[in-house]
VEXMILUM-117638 format. One record per residue (C-alpha): x, y, z; residue in one letter. Coordinates in steps of 0.001 Angstrom, whole numbers, padded with zeros to 6 digits. Example, Ala and Ser with C-alpha at 12.3 -4.5 7.8 and 13.67 -1.06 7.14 Angstrom:
{px 012300	py -004500	pz 007800	residu A}
{px 013670	py -001060	pz 007140	residu S}
//
This chain:
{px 086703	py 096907	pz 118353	residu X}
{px 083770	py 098020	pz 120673	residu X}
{px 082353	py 100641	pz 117651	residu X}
{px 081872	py 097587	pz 115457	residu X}
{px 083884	py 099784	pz 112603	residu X}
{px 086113	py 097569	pz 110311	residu X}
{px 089669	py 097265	pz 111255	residu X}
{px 092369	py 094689	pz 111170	residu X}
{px 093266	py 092749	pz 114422	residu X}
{px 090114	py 091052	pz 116086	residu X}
{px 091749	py 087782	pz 116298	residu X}
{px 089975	py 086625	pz 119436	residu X}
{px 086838	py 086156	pz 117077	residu X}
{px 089056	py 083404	pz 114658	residu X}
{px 090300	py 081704	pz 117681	residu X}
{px 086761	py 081064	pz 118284	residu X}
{px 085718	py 080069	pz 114731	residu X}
{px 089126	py 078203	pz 114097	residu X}
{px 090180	py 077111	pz 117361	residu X}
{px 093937	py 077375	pz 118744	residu X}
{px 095486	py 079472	pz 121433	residu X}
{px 096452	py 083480	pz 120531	residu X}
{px 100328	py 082241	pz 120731	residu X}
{px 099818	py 079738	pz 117837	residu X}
{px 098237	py 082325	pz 115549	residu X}
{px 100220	py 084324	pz 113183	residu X}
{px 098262	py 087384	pz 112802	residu X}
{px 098824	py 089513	pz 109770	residu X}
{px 095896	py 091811	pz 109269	residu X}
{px 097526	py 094615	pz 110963	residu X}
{px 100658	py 096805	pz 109502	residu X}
{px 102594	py 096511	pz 112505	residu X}
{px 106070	py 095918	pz 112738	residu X}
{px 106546	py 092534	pz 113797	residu X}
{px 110127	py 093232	pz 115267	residu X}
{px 109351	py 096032	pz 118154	residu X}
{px 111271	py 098810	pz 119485	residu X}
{px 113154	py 096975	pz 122527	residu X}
{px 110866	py 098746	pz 125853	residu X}
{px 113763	py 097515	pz 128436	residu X}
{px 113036	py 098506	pz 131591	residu X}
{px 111493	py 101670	pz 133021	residu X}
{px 111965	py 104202	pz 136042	residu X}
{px 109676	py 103646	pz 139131	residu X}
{px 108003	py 106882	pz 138700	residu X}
{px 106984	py 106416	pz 135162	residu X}
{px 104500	py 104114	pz 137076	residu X}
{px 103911	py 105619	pz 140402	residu X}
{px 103700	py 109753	pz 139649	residu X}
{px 101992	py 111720	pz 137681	residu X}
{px 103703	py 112555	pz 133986	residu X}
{px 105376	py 115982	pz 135112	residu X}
{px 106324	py 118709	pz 132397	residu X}
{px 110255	py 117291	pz 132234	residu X}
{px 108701	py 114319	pz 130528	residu X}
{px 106758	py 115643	pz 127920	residu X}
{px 109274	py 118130	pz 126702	residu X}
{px 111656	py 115196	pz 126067	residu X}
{px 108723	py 113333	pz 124134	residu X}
{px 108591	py 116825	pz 122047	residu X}
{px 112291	py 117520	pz 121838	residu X}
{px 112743	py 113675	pz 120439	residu X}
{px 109805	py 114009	pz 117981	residu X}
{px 110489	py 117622	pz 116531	residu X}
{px 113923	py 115801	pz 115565	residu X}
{px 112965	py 112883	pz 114243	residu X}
{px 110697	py 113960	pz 112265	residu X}
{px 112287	py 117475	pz 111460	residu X}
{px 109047	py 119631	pz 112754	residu X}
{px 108881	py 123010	pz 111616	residu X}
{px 109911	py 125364	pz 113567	residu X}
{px 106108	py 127090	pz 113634	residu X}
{px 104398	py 123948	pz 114259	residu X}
{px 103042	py 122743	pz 117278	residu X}
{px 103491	py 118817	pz 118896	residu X}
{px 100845	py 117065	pz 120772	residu X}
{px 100930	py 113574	pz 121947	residu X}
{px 098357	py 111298	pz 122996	residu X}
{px 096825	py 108046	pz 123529	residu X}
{px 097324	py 106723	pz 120053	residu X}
{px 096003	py 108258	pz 116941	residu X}
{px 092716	py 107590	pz 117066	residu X}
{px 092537	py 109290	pz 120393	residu X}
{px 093383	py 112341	pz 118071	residu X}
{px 091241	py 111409	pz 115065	residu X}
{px 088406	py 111478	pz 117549	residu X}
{px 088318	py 115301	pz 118185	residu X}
{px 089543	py 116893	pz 115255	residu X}
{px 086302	py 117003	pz 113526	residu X}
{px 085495	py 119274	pz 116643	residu X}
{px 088274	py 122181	pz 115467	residu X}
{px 085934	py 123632	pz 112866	residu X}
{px 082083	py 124279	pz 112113	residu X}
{px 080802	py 121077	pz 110880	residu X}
{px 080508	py 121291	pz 107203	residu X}
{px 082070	py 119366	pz 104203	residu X}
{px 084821	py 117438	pz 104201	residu X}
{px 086533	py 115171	pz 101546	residu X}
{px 088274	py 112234	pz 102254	residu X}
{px 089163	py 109911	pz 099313	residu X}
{px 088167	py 106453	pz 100009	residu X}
{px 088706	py 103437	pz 100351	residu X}
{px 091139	py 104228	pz 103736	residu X}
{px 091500	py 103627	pz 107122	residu X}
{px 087397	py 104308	pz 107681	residu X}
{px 088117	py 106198	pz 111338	residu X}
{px 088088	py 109736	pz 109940	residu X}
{px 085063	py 109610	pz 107650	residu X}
{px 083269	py 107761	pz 110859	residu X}
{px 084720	py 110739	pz 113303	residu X}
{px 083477	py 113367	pz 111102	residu X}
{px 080086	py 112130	pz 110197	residu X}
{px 079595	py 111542	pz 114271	residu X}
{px 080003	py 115458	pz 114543	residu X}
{px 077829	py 116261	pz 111996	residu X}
{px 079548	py 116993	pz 108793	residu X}
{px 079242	py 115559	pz 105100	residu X}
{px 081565	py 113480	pz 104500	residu X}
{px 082123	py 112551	pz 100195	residu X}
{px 085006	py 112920	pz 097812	residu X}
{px 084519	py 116028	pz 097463	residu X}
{px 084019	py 118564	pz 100506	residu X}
{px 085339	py 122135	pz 100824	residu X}
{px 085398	py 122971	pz 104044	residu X}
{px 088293	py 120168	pz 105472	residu X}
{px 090398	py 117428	pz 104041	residu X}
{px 091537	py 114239	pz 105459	residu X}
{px 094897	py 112133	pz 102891	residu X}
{px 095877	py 109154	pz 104484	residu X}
{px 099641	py 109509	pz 103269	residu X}
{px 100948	py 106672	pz 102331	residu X}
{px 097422	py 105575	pz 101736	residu X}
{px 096103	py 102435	pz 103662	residu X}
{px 095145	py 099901	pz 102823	residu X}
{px 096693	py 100354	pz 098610	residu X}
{px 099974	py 102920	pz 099444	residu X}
{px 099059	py 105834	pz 097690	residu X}
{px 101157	py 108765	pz 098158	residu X}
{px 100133	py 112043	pz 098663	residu X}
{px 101679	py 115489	pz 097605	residu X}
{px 101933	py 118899	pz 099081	residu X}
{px 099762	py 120313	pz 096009	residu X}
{px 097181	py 117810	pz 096890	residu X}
{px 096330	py 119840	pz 100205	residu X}
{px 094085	py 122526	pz 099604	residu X}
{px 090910	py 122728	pz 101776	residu X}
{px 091082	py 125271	pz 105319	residu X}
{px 091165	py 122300	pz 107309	residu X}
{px 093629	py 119516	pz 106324	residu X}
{px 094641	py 116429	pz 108238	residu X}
{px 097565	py 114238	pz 106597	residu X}
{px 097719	py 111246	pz 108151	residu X}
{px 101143	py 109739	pz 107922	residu X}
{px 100433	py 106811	pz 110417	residu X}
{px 102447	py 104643	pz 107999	residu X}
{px 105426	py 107194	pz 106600	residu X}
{px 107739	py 106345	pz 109283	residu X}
{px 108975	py 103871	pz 106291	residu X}
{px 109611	py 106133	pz 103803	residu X}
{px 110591	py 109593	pz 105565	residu X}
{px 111673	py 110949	pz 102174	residu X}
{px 108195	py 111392	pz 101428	residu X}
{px 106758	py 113391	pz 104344	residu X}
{px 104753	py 115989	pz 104244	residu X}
{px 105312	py 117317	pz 107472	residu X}
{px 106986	py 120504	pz 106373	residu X}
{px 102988	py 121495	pz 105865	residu X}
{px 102778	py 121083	pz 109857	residu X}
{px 103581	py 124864	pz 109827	residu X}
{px 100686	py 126415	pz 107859	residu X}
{px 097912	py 127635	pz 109099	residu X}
{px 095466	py 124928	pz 109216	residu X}
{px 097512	py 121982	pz 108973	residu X}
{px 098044	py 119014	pz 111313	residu X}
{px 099626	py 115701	pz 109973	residu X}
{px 099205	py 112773	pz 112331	residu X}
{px 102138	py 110779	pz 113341	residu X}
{px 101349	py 106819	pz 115061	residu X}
{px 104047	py 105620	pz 117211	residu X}
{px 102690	py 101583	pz 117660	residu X}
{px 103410	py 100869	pz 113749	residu X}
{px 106578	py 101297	pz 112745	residu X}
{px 107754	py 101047	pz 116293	residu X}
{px 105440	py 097672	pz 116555	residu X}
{px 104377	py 099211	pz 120118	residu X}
{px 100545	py 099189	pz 119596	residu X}
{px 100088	py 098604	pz 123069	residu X}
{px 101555	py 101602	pz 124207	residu X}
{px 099185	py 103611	pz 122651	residu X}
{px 101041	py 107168	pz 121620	residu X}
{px 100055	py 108882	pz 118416	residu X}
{px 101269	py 112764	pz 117716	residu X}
{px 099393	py 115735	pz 116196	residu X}
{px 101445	py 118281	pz 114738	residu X}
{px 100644	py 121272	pz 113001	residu X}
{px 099162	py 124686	pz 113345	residu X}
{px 099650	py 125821	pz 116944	residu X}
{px 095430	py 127167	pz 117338	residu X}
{px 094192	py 124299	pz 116208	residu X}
{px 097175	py 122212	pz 118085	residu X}
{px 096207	py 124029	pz 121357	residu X}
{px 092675	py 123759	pz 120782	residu X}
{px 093149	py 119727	pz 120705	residu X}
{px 095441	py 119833	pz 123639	residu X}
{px 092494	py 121667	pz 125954	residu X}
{px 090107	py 118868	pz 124737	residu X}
{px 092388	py 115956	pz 125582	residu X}
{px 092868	py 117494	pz 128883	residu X}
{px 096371	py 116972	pz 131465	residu X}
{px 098340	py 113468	pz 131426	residu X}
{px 097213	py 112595	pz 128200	residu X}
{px 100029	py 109914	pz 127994	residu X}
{px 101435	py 107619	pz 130334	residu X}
{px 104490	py 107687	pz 131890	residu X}
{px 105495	py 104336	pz 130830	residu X}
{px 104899	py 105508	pz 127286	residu X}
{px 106298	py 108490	pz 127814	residu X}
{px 109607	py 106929	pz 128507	residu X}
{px 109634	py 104660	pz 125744	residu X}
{px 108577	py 106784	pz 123200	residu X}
{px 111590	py 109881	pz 123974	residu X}
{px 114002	py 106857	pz 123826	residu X}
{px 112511	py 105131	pz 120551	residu X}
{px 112312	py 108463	pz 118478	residu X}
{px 115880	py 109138	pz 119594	residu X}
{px 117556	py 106347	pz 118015	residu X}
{px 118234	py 107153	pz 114916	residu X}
{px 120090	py 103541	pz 113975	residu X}
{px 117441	py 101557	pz 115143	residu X}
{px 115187	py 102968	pz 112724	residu X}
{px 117513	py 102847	pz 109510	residu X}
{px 118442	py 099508	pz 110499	residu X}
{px 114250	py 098710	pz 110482	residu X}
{px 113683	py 100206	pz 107246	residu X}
{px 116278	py 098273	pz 105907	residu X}
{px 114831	py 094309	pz 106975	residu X}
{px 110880	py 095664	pz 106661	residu X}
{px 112206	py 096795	pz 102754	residu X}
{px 113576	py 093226	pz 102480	residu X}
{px 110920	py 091088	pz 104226	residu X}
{px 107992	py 092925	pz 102442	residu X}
{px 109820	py 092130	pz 099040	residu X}
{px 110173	py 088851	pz 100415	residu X}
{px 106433	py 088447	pz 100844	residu X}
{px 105158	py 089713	pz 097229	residu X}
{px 107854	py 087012	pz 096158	residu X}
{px 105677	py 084618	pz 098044	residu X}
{px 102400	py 085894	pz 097352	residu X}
{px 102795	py 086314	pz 093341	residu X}
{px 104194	py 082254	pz 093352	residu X}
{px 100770	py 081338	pz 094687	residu X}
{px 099470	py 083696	pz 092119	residu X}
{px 098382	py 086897	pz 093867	residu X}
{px 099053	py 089785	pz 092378	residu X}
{px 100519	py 092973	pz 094127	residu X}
{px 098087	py 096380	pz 094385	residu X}
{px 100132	py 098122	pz 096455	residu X}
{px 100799	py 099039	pz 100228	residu X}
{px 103854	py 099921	pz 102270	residu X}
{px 106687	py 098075	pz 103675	residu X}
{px 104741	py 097398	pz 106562	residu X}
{px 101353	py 095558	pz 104853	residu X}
{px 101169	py 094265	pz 101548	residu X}
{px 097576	py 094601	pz 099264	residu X}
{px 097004	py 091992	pz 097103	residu X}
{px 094549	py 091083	pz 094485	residu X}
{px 093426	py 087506	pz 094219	residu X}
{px 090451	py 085531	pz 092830	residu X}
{px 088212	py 085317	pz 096272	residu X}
{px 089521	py 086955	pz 099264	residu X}
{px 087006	py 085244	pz 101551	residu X}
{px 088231	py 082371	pz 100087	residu X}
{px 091829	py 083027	pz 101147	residu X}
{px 091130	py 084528	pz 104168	residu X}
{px 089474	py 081194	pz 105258	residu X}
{px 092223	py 078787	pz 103927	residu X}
{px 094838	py 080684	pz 105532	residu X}
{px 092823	py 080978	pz 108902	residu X}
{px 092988	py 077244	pz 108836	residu X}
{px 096570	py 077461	pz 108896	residu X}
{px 096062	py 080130	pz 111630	residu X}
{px 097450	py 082711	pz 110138	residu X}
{px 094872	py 085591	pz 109933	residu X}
{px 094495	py 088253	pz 107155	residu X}
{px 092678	py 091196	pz 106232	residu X}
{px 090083	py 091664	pz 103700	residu X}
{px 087347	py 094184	pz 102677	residu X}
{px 084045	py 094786	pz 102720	residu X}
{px 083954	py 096940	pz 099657	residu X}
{px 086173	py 094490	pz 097661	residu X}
{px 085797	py 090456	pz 097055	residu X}
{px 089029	py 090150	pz 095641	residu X}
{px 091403	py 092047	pz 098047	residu X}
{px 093338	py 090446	pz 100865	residu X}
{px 095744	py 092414	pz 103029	residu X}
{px 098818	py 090869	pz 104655	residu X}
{px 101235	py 092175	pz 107641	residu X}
{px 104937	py 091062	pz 107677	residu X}
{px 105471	py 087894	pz 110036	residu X}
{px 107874	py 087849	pz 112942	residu X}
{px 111245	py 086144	pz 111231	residu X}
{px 110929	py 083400	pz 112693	residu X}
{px 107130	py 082801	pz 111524	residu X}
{px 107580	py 082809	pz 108068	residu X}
{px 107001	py 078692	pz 107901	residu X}
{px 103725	py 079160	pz 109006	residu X}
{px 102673	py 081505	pz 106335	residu X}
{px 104101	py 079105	pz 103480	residu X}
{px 102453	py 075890	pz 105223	residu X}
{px 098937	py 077920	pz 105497	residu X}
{px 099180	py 078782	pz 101700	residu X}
//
């Protein structure tokens, strides 16, 4: 990352420390799906022209049903998430917002680059990262109070029982929706805001037109649409994560939390670990604010050897 913020990936910088090639490393300190959404092939025009109107309304059409949108709310896609996370902080007077830490460190960094306070405790907006990352907590509707509140749900797509996108309609609400993890299509770069249709429209005028390719365009109407692939990929990341807290707690970590996408374990030096397991190349995530937690990704199925030999 060019900011310098702390994030998972960056695995160019253990190549260099551990050496190996990027197709021998196993890298699990992301929470994306290791099995992706099958892109196939796409029509010439999704590369050649300009995203017309046709193609966004089938973007919206597939989202509002997948993730049964309010009626009232607004959709916007864009370039990813953090495209969106960028310019929320711009929908309101800066002032004081809460967001309950430790999470995903983009919104705190967002807001306090616009000028606002950003503690445990602000008034004035609210940012839940629902299911939390990196320990899975779970939000709930009564939790959501402030005039401005942004539920991030990057990582719900697992558990769509707990949602809290029947908010999306209020006034003052937008929940965040990331197509790259449970989809395992970083690359494409699509993220969603929906919520109140102001602020919604407000977002849209600062992204400006074409916001999201046509390539990604395509692939994302077809992805959200199929409904089987997605129970079907609940089903083996439920499984596989289960798999790896069986693995973990035998080499005596001990589960914190997470999602079925990443696992948060506590063990007795996470530096430690990290390095051990980067000699294996396998790569991991762990914390500036804690010595003791390590973060884990699911690996590809057929890369779970390498994760056993590295521990």
């Amino acid at each position: 990352m060019a900011n310098g913020r702390d994030h998972g990936g960056g695995l160019d910088a253990a190549i260099a420390a551990y050496g190996g090639t990027r197709a021998g490393w196993l890298d699990l300190s992301t929470g994306i799906n290791p099995v992706p959404y099958p892109v196939g092939t796409f029509p010439q025009e999704a590369w050649t022209a300009l995203p017309d109107r046709a193609a966004f309304d089938a973007l919206n059409t597939a989202a509002r049903r997948f993730w049964n949108v309010p009626e009232g709310a607004a959709i916007l896609p864009a370039a990813g998430a953090s495209a969106l996370i960028a310019r929320i902080p711009t929908l309101a007077k800066a002032g004081a917002v809460s967001v309950q830490g430790p999470t995903y460190n983009e919104h705190a960094a967002s807001f306090m680059g616009l000028g606002w306070a950003v503690s445990s405790e602000g008034r004035d907006a609210q940012v839940v990262v629902h299911p939390n990352n990196p320990d899975g907590r779970v939000w709930q509707a009564a939790d959501i109070t402030a005039p401005l509140a942004i539920i991030d749900e990057s990582f719900c797509d697992v558990m769509p029982d707990a949602s809290l996108i029947k908010l999306a309609a209020q006034p003052g609400r937008i929940v965040l929706k990331s197509f790259g993890k449970f989809w395992g299509l970083a690359g494409a770069r699509l993220g969603f805001a929906i919520g109140d249709p102001a602020l919604i429209a407000k977002l849209g005028e600062a992204l400006g037109p074409w916001q999201v390719s046509g390539p990604a365009l395509a692939v994302g109407a077809a992805a959200l649409a199929d409904r089987d692939w997605a129970d079907v990929t609940r089903a083996r990341l439920a499984s596989d994560s289960n798999r790896l807290d069986v693995l973990m707690i035998g080499r005596g970590g001990k589960v914190v939390g997470g999602t079925s996408l990443f696992r948060l374990y506590e063990v007795d030096d996470a530096a430690r670990w990290q390095e051990r397991l980067a000699r294996g190349h396998v790569w991991s995530r762990i914390f500036p604010y804690s010595k003791t937690w390590l973060r884990l990704g699911l690996p590809a199925p057929d890369r779970w050897s390498q994760l056993e030999a590295a521990l």
